[in-house]
C-alpha positions in Angstrom: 0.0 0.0 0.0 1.2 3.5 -0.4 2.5 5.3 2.4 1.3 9.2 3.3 3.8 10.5 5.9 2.1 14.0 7.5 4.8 16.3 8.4 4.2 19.0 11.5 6.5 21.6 12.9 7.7 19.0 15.3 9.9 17.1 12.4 11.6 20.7 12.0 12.2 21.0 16.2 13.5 17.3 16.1 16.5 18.4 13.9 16.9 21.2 15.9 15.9 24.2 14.2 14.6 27.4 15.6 11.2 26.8 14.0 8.6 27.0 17.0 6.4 29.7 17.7 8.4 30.2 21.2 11.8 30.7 19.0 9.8 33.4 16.5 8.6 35.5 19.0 11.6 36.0 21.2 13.5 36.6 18.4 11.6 39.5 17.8 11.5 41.5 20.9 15.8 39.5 21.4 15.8 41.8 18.3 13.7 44.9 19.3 16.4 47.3 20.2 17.9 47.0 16.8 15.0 46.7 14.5 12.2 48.9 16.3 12.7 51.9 13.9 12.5 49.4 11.1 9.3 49.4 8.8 8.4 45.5 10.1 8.6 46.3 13.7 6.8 50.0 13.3 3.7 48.6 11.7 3.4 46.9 15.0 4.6 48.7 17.8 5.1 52.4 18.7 8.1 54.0 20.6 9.6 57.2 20.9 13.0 57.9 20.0 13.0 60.6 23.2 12.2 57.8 25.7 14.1 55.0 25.2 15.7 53.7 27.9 13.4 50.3 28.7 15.6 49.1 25.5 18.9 51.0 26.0 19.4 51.0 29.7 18.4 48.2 31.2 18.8 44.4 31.1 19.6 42.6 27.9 15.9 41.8 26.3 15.7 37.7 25.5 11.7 37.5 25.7 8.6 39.5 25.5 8.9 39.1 29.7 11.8 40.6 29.2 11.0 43.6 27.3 7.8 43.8 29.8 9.7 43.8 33.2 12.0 46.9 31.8 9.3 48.8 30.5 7.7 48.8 34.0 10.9 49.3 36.0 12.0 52.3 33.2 8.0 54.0 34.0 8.6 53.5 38.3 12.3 55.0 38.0 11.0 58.1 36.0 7.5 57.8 37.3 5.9 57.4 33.9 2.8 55.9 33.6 2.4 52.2 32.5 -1.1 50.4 32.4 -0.6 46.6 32.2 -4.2 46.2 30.7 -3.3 47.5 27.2 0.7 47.1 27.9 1.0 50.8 26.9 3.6 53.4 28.7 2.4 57.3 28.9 5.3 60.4 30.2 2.3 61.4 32.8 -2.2 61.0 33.4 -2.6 64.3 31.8 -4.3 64.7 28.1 -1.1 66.6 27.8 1.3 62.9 27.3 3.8 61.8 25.0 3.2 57.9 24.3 6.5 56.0 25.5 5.1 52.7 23.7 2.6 50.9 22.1 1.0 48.3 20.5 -0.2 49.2 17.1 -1.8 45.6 16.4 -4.4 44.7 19.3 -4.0 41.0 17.8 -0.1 41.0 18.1 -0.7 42.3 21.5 -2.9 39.8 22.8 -0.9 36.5 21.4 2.7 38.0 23.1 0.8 38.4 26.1 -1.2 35.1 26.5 0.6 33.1 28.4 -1.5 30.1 26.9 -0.1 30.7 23.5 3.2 28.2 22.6 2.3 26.8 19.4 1.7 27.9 16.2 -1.5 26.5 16.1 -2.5 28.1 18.8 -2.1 31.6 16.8 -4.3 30.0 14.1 -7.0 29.1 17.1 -6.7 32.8 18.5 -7.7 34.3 15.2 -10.4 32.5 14.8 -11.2 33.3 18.7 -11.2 37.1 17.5 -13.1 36.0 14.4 -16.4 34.3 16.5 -16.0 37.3 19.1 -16.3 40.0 16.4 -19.4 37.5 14.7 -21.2 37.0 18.0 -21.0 40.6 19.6 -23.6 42.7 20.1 -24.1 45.0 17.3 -23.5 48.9 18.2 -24.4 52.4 16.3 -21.2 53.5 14.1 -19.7 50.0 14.7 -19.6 48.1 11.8 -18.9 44.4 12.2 -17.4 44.1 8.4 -14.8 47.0 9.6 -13.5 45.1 12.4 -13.5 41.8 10.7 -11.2 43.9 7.9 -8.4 44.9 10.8 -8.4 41.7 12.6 -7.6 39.7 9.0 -5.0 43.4 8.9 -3.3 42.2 12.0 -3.2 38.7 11.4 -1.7 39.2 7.2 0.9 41.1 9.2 2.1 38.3 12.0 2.3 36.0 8.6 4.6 38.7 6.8 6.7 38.6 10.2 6.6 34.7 10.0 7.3 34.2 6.7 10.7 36.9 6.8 11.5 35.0 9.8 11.3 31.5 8.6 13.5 32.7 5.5 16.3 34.7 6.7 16.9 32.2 9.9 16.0 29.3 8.9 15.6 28.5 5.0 18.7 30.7 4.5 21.1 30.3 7.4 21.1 26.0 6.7 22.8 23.6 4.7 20.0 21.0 4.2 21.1 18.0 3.4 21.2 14.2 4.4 23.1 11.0 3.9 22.8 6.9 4.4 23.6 7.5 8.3 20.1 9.8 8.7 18.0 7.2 11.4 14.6 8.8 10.4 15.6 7.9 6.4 16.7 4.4 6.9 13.3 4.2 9.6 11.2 5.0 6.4 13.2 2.6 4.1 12.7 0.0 6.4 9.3 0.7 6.5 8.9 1.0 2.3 10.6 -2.4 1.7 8.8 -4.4 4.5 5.5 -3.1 2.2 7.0 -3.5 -0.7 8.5 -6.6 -0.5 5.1 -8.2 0.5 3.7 -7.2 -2.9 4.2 -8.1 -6.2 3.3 -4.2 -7.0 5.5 -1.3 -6.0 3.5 1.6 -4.0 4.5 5.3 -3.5 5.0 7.7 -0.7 3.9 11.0 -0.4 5.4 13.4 2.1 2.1 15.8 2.6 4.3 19.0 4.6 2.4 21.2 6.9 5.4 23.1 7.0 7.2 25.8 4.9 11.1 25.0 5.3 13.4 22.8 3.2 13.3 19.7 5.5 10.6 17.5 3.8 12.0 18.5 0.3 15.7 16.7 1.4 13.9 13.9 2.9 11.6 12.9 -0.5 14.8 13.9 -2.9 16.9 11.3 -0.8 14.5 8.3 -1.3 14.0 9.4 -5.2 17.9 9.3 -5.6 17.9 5.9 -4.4 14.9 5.3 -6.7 12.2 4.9 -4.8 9.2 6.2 -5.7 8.2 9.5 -3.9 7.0 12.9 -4.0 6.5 15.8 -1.5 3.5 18.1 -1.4 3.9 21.6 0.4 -0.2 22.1 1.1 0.4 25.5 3.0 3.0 26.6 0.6 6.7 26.6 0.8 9.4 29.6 1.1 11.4 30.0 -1.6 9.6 28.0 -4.0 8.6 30.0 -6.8 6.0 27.7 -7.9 4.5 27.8 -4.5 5.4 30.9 -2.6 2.0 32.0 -1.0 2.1 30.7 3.0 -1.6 29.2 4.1 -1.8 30.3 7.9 -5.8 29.7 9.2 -8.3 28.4 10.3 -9.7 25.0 9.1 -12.5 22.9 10.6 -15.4 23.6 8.9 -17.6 21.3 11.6 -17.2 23.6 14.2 -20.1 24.7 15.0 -19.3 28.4 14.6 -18.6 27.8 11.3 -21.9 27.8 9.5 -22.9 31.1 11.8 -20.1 33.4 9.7 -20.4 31.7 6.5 -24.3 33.0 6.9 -22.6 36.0 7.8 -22.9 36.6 3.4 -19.2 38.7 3.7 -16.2 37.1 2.1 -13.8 38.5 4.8 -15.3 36.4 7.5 -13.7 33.7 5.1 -10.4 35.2 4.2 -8.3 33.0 6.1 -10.7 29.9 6.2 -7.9 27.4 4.7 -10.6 25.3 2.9 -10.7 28.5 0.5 -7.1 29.2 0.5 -6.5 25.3 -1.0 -8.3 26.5 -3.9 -5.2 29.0 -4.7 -3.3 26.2 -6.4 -3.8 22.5 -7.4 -2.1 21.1 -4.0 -5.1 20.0 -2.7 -6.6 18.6 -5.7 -2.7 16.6 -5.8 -3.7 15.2 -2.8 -7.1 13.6 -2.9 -6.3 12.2 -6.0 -3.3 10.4 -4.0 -6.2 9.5 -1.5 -8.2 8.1 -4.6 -5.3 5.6 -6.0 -5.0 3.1 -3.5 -4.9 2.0 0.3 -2.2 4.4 2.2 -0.9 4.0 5.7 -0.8 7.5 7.2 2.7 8.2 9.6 2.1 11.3 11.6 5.6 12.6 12.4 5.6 16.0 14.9 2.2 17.1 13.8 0.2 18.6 16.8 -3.5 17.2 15.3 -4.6 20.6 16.5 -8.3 21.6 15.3 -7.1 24.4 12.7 -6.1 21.0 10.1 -9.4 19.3 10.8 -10.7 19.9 7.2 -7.7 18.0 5.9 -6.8 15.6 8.3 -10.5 14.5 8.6 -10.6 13.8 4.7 -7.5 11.4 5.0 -7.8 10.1 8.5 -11.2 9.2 7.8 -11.0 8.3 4.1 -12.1 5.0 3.1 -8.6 4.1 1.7 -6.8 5.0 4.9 -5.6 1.6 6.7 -3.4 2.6 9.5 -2.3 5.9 11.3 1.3 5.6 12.8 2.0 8.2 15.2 5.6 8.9 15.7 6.4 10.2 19.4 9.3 12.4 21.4 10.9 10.6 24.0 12.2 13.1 26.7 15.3 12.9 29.0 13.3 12.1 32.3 12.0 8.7 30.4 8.6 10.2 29.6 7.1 10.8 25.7 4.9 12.5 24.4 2.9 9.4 23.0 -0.4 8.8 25.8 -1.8 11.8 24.1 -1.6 11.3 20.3 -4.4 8.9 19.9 -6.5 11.4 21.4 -5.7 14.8 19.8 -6.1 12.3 16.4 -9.7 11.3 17.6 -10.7 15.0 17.3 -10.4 14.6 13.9 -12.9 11.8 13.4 -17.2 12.3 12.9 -16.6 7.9 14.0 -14.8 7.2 17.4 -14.5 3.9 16.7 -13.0 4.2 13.2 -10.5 5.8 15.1 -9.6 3.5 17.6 -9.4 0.8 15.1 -6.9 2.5 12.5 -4.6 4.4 15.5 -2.1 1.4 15.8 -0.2 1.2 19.1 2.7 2.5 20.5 4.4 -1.1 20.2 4.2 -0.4 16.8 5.6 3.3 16.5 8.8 4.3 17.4 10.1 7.8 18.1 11.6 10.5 16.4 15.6 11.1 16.8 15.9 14.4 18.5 19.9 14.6 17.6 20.1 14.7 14.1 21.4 18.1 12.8 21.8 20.5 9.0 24.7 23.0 9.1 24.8 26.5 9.1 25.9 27.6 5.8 28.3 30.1 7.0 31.4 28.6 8.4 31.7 31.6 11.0 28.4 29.9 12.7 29.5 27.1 14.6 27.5 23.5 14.3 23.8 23.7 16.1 
């Protein structure tokens, strides 16, 4: 049977690179002091070059905590005015104020200061948050409803611009990837070909379906094509630097949320603009998939995919597809002797309409393995040492 091997963010972290939405968002305020005058960091923040010293003067800024615990001890020292509800800094109470800082974007704002925010599809599950709340409020004079709706899908094109400059300059650009016979997770999925293979007298194909945007699954397919095996990789929310494919897909997507149907009633396209169902119809990835669904049985390998609701349009239609045999889920061992396994099978059940379809096709952890957490690409520059 064919093999579909779903790639999450998690693959990327397991080879060790800076790709979660932890290591974006301190690097922008690690970065603040040098980049706050700069056109990406002014569409999302104010300051003022005559107060400066939270940035300047105090102690080196890692995190937003960080940036947050200087701006309030820089306001007590000079008894400024900081009000933690809105994280905004005033010179005094008086009309007559200069604004110290700001947030420009109320929806960057809330995910730096959520403390419940770590992953990226947690971002994806905050818009849509903002999205219901804007849908579900109750209507006021002057306030129009489509107004806000067009700012919130502002904010949010604008932390993708952020994520997709970040992905590129330090990741996509900064590595060397590449991979050779010694790669564990490679030789794991050649094992895993020629055991299926080799009970056949046909030859079957795997896809590797990336919900990512960096390099990684690209190497991986290229490597078992070079040794003739048959493969392909499909990028289904785009990937940088890819000409053919350049456009990122960062949304919302479970159309079986309840929710849903309530703002696709609302008859106003920009309730839908980041609905990902739509977003698939941008390019002929999706259709690339089904019709892989359509060819054959597939067993489904889910390697450092989160199964977070945002992907339930997609991962319903292959978990639950008729073709679908098996679901491998591939867990992180940590160093204490726990995984992360006990709570795969059920963050995969969420994707299922039939519970006990999904008991029968999530196979057991006897039958999984982990994921390597020490293999490595190098930097490209030889000034940067090995990660």
């Amino acid at each position: 049977m064919n093999r579909l091997v779903i790639i999450g963010n998690g693959f990327d972290l397991a080879h060790g690179l800076p790709t979660s939405y932890g290591h974006f968002i301190d690097d922008f305020w690690k970065n603040f002091k040098d980049k706050c005058k700069s056109d990406e960091y002014k569409e999302l923040v104010h300051t003022n070059d005559s107060y400066d010293g939270y940035y300047n003067g105090y102690k080196p800024i890692k995190n937003f905590s960080d940036f947050k615990s200087n701006l309030i001890e820089y306001c007590k020292d000079y008894s400024y005015k900081y009000a933690e509800n809105k994280l905004i800094a005033f010179t005094s109470s008086t009309t007559e104020r200069d604004t110290i800082f700001d947030f420009k974007s109320d929806f960057f704002r809330q995910i730096c200061d959520k403390e419940t925010i770590n992953n990226w599809v947690d971002i994806e599950t905050e818009y849509y948050r903002n999205l219901i709340n804007i849908a579900k409020s109750t209507p006021v004079k002057g306030v129009d409803k489509s107004n806000l709706v067009e700012q919130l899908n502002s904010e949010f094109e604008l932390i993708k611009k952020l994520l997709y400059n970040y992905l590129k300059q330090e990741i996509c650009d900064k590595y060397e990837f590449k991979i050779d016979d010694s790669n564990e997770i490679i030789n794991y999925f050649k094992d895993e070909i020629d055991d299926i293979n080799n009970s056949s007298f046909q030859s079957y194909s795997t896809l590797f379906l990336s919900f990512n945007y960096t390099p990684t699954a690209r190497v991986y397919n290229d490597y078992l094509k070079s040794k003739l095996y048959s493969s392909n990789v499909n990028y289904i929310h785009g990937e940088i630097g890819n000409g053919d494919n350049p456009d990122i897909i960062f949304g919302y997507g479970d159309d079986k949320d309840e929710n849903y149907k309530m703002i696709k009633n609302f008859n106003d396209n920009l309730f839908l603009e980041n609905i990902k169902s739509f977003e698939y119809k941008n390019n002929d990835n999706f259709e690339n998939l089904l019709d892989f669904l359509s060819q054959s049985k597939y067993k489904v390998y889910l390697v450092g995919h989160s199964c977070g609701l945002s992907d339930k349009y997609l991962l319903n239609q292959i978990l639950e597809n008729d073709n679908c045999d098996s679901i491998v889920t591939l867990y992180r061992n940590y160093e204490d002797g726990t995984d992360d396994f006990r709570n795969k099978p059920r963050d995969i059940s969420r994707h299922f309409d039939n519970d006990r379809l999904a008991t029968t096709r999530i196979v057991n952890k006897k039958k999984s393995r982990d994921i390597p957490q020490h293999i490595r690409f190098e930097l490209k520059d030889d000034n940067f040492e090995k990660i």
